[in-house]
N, C-alpha and C positions, 0 to 999 in steps of 0.2 A: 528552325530554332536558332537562337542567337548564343550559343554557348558560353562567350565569354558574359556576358551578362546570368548566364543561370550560375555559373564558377563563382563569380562574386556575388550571388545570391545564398548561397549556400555557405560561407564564408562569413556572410552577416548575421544568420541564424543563431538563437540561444545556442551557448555551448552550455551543457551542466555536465557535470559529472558523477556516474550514478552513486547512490548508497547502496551499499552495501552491509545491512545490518553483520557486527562483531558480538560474540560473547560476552554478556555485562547486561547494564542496563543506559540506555539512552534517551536523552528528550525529541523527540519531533513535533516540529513545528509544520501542520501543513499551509502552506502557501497557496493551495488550488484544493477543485473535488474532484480532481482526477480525469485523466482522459483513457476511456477505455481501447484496444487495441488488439489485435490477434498476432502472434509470434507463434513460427514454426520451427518446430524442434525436432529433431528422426524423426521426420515424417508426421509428427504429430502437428495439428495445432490448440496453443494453450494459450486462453483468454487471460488476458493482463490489464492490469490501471497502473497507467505512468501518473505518480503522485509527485508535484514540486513540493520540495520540502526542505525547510533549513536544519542542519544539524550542526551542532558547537559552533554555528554560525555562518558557515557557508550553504548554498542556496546548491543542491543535488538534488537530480531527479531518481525515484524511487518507482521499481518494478516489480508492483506486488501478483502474483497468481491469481485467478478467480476462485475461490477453494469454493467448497460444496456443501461446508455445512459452519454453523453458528458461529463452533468452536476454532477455525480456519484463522488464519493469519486477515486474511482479507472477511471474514465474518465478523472478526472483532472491532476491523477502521468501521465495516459497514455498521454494526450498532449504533459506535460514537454517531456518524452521521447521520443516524435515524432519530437519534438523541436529541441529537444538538439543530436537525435541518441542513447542519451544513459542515464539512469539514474543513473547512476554507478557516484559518485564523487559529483552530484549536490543537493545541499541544499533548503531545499524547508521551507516554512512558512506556518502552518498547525495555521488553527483560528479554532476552536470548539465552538459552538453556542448553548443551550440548553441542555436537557435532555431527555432520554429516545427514545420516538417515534420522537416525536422535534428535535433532535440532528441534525447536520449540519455541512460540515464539506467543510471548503472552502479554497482550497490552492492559495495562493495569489500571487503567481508568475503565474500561470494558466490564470487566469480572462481575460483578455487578447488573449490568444491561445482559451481556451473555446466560448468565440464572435464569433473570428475568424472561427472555426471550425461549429457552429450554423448558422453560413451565408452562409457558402460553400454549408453545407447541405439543408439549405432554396432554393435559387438557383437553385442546382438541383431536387428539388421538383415539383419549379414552371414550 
């Protein structure tokens, strides 16, 4: 292997810098529909989607969790994109709600498709 050639390989690679959603409300803009990816954590591994995405205008990449159900942080992008066919172009409105274990994260163009989505599944329950 030619090392200094993979050194300067790695060097020319995207650099982004992640988001990290804050307390408030924010625009995101997604620029991709995500590349999915496994990250291990204690011992665990937890299925993730690296989303590019621009926020107040700089272009950072975003590391959402695969959650499990509708109402999930990641249930809610997945609506939009079930919505829309694609997330790729579409701005979404990200509200952050507390701290820590409490944190809450409610995309506000979703609320709407999430109902939607929670009655289909009630329905076929019953």
């Amino acid at each position: 292997m030619e090392w200094n050639n993979e050194v300067k390989s790695l060097n020319e690679g995207e650099m982004f810098e992640y988001y990290k959603p804050k307390e408030g409300q924010t625009k995101i803009k997604f620029l991709d529909d995500g590349v999915a990816h496994q990250f291990e954590w204690e011992g665990q591994v937890v299925d993730k989607v690296n989303f590019k995405v621009e926020v107040n205008g700089n272009e950072q990449l975003w590391s959402v969790t695969k959650g499990r159900t509708i109402s999930s942080l990641y249930g809610q992008i997945a609506s939009i994109g079930q919505e829309k066919g694609s997330l790729k172009g579409q701005t979404i409105t990200l509200l952050v709600k507390g701290v820590g274990l409490q944190r809450q994260y409610i995309v506000l163009e979703s609320l709407d498709l999430v109902a939607k989505n929670k009655i289909k599944k009630e329905s076929v329950k019953a």
